[in-house]
C-alpha positions as CSV (number, residue, x, y, z in Angstrom):
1,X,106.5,100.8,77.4
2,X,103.6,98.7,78.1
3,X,100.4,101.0,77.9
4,X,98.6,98.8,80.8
5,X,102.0,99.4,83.1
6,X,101.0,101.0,87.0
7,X,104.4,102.0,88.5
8,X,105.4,103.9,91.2
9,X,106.4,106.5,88.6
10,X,103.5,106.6,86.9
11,X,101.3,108.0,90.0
12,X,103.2,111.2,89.5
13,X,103.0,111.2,86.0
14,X,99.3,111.1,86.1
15,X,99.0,113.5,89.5
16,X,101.0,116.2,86.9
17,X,99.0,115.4,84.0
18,X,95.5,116.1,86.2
19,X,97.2,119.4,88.5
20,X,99.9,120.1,86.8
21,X,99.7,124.3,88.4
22,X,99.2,122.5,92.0
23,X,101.5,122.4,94.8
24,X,103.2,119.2,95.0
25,X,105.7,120.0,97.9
26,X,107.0,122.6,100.2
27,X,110.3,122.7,101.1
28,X,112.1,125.2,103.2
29,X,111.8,128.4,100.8
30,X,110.9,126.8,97.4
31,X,107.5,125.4,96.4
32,X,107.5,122.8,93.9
33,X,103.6,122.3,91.4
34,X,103.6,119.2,90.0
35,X,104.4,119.8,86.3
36,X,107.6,121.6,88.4
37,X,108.2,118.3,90.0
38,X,107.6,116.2,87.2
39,X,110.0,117.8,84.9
40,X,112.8,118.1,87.7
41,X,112.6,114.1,88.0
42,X,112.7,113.4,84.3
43,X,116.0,115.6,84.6
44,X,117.5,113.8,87.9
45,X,116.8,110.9,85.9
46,X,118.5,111.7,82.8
47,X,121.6,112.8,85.0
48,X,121.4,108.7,86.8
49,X,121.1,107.1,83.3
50,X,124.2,109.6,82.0
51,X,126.3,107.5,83.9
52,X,125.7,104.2,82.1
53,X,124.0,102.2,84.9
54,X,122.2,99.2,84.0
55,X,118.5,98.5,84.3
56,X,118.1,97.7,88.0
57,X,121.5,98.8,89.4
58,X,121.0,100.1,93.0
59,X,121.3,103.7,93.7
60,X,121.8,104.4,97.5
61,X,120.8,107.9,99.0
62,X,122.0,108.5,102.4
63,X,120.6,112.0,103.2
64,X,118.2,113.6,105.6
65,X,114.5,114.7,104.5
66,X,114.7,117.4,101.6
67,X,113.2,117.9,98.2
68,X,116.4,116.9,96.6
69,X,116.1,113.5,98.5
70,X,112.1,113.4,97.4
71,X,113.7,113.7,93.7
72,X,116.3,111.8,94.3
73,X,113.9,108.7,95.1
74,X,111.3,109.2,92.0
75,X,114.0,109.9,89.3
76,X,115.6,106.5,90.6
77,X,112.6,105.0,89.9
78,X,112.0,107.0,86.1
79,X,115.2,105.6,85.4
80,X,113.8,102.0,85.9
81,X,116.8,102.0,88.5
82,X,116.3,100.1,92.5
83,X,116.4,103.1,95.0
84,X,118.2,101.7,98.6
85,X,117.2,104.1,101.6
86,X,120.0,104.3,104.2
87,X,120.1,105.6,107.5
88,X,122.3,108.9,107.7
89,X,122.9,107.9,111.3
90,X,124.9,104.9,110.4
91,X,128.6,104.5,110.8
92,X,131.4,104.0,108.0
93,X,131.1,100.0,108.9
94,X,127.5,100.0,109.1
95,X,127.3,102.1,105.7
96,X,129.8,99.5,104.2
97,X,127.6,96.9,104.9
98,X,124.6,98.3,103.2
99,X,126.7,99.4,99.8
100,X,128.4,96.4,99.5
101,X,125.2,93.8,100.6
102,X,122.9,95.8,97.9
103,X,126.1,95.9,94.9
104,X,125.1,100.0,94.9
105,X,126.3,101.4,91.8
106,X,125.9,105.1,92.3
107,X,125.5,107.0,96.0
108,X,123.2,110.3,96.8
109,X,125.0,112.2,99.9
110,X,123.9,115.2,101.7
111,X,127.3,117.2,101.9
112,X,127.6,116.9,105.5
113,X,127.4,113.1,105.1
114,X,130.0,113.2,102.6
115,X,133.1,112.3,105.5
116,X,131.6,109.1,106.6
117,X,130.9,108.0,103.3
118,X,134.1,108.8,102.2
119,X,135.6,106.1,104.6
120,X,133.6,103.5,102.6
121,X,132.5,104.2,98.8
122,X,135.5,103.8,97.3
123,X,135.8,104.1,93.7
124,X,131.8,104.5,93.6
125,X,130.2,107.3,91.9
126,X,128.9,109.8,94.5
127,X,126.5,113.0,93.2
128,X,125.9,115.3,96.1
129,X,121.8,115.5,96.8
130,X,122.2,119.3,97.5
131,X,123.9,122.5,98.4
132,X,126.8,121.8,95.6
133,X,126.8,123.3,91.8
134,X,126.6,119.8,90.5
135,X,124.1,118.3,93.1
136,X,121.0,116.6,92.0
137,X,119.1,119.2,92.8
138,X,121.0,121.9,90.9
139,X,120.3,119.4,87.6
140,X,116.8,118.7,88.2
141,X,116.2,122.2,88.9
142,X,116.7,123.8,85.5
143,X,117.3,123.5,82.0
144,X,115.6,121.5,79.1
145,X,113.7,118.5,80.0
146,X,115.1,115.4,78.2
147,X,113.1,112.3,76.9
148,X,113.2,109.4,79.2
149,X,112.1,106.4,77.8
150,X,113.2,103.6,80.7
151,X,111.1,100.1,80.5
152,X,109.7,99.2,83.6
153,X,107.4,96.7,84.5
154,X,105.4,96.6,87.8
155,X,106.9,93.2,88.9
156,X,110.1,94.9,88.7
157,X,112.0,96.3,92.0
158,X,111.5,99.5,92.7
159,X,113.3,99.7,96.3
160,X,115.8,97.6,98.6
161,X,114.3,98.5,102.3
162,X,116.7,97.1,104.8
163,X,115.5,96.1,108.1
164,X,116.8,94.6,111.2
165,X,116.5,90.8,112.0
166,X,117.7,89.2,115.3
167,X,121.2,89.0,113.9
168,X,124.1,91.6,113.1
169,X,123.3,92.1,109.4
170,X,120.6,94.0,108.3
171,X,118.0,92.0,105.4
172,X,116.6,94.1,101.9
173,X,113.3,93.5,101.7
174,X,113.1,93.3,97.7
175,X,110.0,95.9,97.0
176,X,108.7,95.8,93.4
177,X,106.1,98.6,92.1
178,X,103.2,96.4,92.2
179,X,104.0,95.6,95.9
180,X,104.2,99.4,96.9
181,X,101.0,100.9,94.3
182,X,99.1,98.6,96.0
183,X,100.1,99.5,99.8
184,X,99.6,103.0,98.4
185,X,95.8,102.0,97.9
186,X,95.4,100.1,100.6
187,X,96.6,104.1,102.7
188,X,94.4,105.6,100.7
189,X,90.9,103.5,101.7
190,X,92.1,102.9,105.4
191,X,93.8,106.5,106.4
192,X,91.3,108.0,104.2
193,X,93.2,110.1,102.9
194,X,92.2,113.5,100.8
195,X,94.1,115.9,98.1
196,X,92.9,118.6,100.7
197,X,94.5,117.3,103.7
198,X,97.4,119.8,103.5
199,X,99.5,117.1,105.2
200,X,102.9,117.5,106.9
201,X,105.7,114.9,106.7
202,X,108.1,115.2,109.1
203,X,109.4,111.8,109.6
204,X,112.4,110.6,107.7
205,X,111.8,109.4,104.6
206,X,114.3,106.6,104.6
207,X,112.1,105.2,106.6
208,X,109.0,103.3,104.9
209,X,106.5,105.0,106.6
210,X,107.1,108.0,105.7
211,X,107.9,107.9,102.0
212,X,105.3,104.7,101.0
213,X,102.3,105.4,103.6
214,X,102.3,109.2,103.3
215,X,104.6,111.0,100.5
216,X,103.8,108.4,97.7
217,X,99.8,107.8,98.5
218,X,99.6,112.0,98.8
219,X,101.2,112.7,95.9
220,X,99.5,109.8,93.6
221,X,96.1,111.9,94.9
222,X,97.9,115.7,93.9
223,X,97.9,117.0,97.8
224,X,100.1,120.0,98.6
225,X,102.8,118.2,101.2
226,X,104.4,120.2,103.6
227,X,108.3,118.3,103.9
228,X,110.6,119.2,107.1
229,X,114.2,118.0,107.8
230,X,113.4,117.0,111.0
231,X,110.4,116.4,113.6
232,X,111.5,119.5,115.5
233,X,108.3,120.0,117.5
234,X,108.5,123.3,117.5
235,X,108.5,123.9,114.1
236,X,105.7,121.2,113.6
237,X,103.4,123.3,115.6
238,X,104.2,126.4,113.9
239,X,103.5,124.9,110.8
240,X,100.0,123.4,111.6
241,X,99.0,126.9,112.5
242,X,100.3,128.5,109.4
243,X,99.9,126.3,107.0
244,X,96.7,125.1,108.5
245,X,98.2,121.7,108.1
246,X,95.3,119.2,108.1
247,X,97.2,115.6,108.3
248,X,100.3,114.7,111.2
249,X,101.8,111.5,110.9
250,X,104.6,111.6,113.8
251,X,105.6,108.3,115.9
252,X,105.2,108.0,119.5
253,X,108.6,109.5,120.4
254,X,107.5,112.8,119.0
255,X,103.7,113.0,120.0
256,X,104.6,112.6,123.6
257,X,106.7,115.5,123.6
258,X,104.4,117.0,121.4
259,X,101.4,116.2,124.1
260,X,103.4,117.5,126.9
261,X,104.8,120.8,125.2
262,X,104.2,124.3,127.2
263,X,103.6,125.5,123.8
264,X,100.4,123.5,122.7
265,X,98.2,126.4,124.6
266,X,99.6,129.5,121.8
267,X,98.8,127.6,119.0
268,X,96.3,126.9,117.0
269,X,95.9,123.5,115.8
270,X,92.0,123.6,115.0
271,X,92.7,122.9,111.2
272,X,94.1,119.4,112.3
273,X,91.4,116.8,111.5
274,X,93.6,113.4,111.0
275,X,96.8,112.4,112.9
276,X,98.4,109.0,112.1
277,X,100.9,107.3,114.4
278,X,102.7,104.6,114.4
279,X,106.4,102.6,114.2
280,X,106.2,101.6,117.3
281,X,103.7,101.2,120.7
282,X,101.7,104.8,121.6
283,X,101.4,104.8,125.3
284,X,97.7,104.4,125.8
285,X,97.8,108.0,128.6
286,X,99.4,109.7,126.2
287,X,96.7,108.6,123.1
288,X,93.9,109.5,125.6
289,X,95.3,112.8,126.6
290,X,95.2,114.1,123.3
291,X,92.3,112.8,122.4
292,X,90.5,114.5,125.2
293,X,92.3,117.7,124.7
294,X,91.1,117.7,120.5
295,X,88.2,115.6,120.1
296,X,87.7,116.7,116.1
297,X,91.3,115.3,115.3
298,X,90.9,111.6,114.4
299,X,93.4,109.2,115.1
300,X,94.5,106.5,113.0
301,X,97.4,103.7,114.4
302,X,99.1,102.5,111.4
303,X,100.8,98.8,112.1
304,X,102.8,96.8,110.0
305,X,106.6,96.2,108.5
306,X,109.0,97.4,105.9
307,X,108.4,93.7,104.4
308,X,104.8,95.0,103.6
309,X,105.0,98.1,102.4
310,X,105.0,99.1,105.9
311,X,101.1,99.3,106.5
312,X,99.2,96.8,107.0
313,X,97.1,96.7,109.9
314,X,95.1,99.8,111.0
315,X,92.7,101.2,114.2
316,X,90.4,104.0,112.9
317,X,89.3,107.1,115.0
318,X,85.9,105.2,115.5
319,X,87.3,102.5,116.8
320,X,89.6,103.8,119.6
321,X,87.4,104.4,122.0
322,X,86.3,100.7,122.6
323,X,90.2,99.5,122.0
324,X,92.7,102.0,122.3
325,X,95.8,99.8,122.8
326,X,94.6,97.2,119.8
327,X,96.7,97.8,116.6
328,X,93.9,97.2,114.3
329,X,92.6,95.3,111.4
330,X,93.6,94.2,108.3
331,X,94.1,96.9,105.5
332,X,92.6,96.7,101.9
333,X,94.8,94.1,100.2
334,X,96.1,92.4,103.8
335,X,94.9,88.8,105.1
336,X,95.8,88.0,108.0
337,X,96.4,85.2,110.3
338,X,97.6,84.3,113.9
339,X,99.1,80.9,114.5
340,X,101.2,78.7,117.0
341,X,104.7,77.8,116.5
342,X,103.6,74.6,114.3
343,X,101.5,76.9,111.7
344,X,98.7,76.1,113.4
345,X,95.7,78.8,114.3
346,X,95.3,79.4,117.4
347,X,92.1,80.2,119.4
348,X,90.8,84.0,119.5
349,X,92.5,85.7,122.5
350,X,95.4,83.2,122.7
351,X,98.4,84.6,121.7
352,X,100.0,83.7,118.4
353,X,102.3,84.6,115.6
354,X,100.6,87.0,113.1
355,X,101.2,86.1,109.4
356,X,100.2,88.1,106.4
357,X,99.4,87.3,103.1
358,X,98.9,90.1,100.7
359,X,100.3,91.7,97.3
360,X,102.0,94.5,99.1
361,X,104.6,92.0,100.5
362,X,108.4,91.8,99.4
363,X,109.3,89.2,97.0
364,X,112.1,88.2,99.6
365,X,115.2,89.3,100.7
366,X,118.2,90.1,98.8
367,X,120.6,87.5,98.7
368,X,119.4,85.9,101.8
369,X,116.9,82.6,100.1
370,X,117.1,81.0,103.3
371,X,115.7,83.5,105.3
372,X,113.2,84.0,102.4
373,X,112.1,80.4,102.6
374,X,111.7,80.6,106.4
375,X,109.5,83.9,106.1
376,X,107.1,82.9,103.8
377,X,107.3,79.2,105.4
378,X,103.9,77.9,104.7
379,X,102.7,80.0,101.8
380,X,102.1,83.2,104.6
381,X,104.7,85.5,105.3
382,X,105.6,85.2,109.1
383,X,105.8,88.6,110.5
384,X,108.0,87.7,114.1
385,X,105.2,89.4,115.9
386,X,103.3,88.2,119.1
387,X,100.3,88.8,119.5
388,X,96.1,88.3,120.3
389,X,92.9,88.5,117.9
390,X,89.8,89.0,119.2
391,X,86.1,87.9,117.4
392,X,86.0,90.6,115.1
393,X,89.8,90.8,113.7
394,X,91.3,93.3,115.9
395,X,94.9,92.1,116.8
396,X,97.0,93.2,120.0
397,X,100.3,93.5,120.1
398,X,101.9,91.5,123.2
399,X,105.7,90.9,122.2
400,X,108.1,90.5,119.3
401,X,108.6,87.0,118.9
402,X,112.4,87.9,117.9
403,X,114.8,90.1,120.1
404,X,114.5,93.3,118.0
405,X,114.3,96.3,120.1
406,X,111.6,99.1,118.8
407,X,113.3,102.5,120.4
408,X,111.8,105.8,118.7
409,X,109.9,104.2,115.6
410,X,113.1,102.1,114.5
411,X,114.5,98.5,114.6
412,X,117.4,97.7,116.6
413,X,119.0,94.0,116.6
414,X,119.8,93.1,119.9
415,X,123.0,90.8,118.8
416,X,124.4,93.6,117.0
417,X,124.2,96.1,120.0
418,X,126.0,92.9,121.4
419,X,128.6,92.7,119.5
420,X,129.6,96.5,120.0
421,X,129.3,96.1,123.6
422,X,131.4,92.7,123.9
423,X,134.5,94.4,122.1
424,X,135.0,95.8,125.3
425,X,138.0,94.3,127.4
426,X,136.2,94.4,130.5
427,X,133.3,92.5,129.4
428,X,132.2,89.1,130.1
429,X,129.1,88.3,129.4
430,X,126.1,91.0,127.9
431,X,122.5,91.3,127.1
432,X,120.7,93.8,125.4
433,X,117.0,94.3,125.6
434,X,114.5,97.0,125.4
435,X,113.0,98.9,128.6
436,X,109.9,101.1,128.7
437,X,111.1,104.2,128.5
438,X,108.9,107.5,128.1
439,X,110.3,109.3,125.6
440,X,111.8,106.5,123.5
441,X,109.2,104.2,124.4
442,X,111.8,101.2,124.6
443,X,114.7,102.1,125.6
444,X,118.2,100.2,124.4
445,X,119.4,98.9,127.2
446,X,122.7,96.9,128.2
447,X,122.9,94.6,131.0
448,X,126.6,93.8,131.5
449,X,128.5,90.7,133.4
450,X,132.0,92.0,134.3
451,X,135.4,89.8,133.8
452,X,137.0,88.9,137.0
453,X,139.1,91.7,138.0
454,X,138.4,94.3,135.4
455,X,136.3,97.5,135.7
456,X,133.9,99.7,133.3
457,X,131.7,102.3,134.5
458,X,128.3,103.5,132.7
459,X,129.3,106.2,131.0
460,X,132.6,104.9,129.9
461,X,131.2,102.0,128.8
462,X,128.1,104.0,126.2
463,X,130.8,106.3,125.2
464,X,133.0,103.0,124.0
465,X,130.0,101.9,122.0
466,X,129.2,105.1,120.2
467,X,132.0,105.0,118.8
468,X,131.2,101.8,117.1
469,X,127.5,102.2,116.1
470,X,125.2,104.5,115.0
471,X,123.9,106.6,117.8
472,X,120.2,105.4,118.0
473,X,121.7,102.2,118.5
474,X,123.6,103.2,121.5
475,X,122.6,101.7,125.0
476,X,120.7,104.3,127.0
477,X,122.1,102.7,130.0
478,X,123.8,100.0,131.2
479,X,123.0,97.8,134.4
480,X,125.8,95.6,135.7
481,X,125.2,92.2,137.7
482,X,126.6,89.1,138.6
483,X,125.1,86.7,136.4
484,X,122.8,86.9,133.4
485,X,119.4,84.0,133.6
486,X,119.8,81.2,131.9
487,X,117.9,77.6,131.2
488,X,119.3,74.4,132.1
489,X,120.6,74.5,128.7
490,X,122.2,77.7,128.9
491,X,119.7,79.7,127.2
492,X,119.3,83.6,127.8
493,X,116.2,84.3,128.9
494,X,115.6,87.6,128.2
495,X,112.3,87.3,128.9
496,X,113.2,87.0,132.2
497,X,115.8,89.6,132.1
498,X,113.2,92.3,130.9
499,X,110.9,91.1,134.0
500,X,113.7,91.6,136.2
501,X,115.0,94.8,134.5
């Protein structure tokens, strides 16, 4: 291996070498130091290459947050293997879609995820993450620690992260280990982040944000991380006390019920000095409230896309009192631009398409080189969101450009909501677009044009669909009217719906 090589691997491999006796992560009952963690890895590792993959084959983990998924995701990477995240609340057709588009060679299943998988792997090789005698887990967690000598190089892929475009089917944004290192330092110098933050993740780490803007930057530094399954507010507040938790990164659908808890009074959250939020839009009453309430905590608003790493726009505690609802300025390695629908910049405070250019970005999407052409049309990658820039760099957010739907912190395609909903009998005509909604912040919502003659009610209707799609996906209502807006050419204007709505 090339001596000058900086992977993704590597940062853990250096964290172990400096605090090996450290903490690296604590997971339910069992805390892991970083030599611990270091020399389960090379083992997971061994186990992936046992099974003769080849360099680059695509190992999928469908799992919820746990150290064995943590593992899971760096012995991928050891093994000079491409790690592909996948929801575990996707369907069997969904879950097909994402093992067959990627050419996964190998699966890591939570037990309890085992029965939808089932429905689709086939004759792939499936090794339980956990709670089995030959799970990952179980092999990284003892026994004699192999040598495992894989090349990589840092323009090699280290990740597949799907995300959600305006049609049905989901795009990999190809992530090589040069893209993500430098995202990591780019967390580092704009979250300012410390080894003695004590941070807790509770976010999913399928998701980008939490495995490459807080897991992977923490860890390259050697901070003890605090992992949960699940952002159960409850247990994030008990934790803060105990473990006097110094970092929160949680998205807006679990601060506000975090804000509004009964139990924010019995606790003591007084260790908390940096809380990160992001993945979607933070109502401003909400930000203000709890800013008010705990004026040491700093807040950072972390904006971006999986295509960059995710981060790559940022609004620092200092500078949320003058903009509160502004996403930000460039991070470390991010240039930005906001232009017209011709390329062209627009004005400052007209509203444009921001377009990034910057070595954390994908090298394209998986076997998708026309829509890999059209987003980095121009030499900038075109990020399909609206917004404003003012004098000094901060952008606004106004609008996604394309009809994704932002509920909770994660992308929903309209069309594919659609598709579900039209493979209803009594269905005419449907639109699906995102409502303010408190919790979820926008809200899937279906508006429905009946057939002549046939009948669906609400609940009927949502039931139909969850039966078809994965649950976050699932309209949280549905409105039924006569006609749907349209141009003189027949356009939707959904635009106009939303007004209306």
């Amino acid at each position: 291996m090339d001596v000058r090589v900086n992977t993704i691997d590597s940062l853990l491999r250096r964290s172990a070498s400096r605090t090996p006796n450290t903490i690296a992560l604590r997971f339910a009952d069992r805390d892991w130091t970083y030599r611990d963690l270091d020399d389960a890895v090379t083992r997971a590792a061994a186990r992936l290459l046992s099974l003769d993959v080849a360099p680059g084959a695509r190992i999928a983990a469908f799992g919820v947050n746990s150290d064995a998924y943590l593992i899971g995701f760096l012995a991928t990477i050891r093994a000079g293997l491409v790690h592909v995240p996948i929801n575990f609340a996707l369907k069997a057709g969904e879950l097909r879609y994402l093992l067959e588009d990627s050419g996964a060679s190998v699966v890591l299943v939570d037990p309890p995820l085992r029965p939808t998988l089932d429905e689709v792997a086939g004759e792939l090789p499936v090794i339980a993450l956990r709670d089995a005698d030959d799970s990952l887990l179980a092999t990284a967690s003892d026994g004699p620690v192999p040598s495992v000598e894989a090349t990589v190089a840092a323009t090699d892929l280290a990740q597949l992260l799907y995300t959600s475009g305006t049609t049905s089917a989901p795009k990999g944004a190809m992530m090589t280990h040069q893209a993500l290192v430098h995202e990591y330092v780019s967390c580092l110098v704009g979250l300012d982040f410390a080894a003695t933050d004590a941070p807790l993740i509770a976010m999913p780490l399928y998701h980008s944000a939490g495995m490459h803007v807080f897991m992977l930057p923490y860890l390259s530094i050697g901070a003890t991380i605090s992992l949960i399954e699940k952002p159960d507010v409850s247990e994030i507040l008990r934790l803060v006390q105990e473990r006097r938790i110094g970092s929160l990164f949680l998205a807006p659908t679990v601060w506000v019920p975090l804000a509004n808890s009964p139990d924010l009074d019995s606790h003591d959250l007084s260790s908390l000095k940096k809380a990160q939020y992001g993945a979607s839009i933070m109502p401003v009453t909400v930000l203000n409230r709890l800013r008010e309430r705990y004026p040491d905590i700093g807040f950072y608003n972390c904006f971006g896309q999986s295509e960059i790493g995710p981060l790559a726009c940022i609004l620092r505690p200092e500078e949320h009192a003058d903009r509160p609802a502004s996403a930000g300025k460039a991070a470390f390695f991010v240039e930005t631009r906001v232009v017209d629908g011709e390329g062209v910049d627009v004005p400052v405070g007209e509203q444009g398409e921001v377009c990034y250019r910057s070595p954390q970005l994908c090298s394209g999407y998986w076997n998708k080189p026309e829509a890999t052409e059209e987003a980095f049309a121009g030499g900038w990658f075109h990020s399909g969101d609206l917004v404003t820039s003012d004098e000094e760099g901060y952008l606004t957010v106004v609008d996604r450009i394309k009809d994704v739907i932002n509920t909770g912190g994660v992308l929903v395609a309209s069309r594919e909501v659609e598709d579900a909903v039209y493979l209803h009998d009594a269905v005419a005509e449907v639109a699906v677009i995102g409502t303010p909604d408190e919790k979820w912040i926008e809200a899937v919502t279906a508006v429905v044009v009946l057939k002549d003659g046939q009948s669906v009610g609400e609940e009927e209707l949502i039931a139909f669909v969850k039966e078809r799609i994965a649950p976050f996906k699932v309209p949280k209502s549905v409105l039924f009217v006569d006609e749907l807006p349209r141009n003189q050419s027949g356009k939707l204007l959904k635009r106009e719906l939303r007004a209306k709505v």
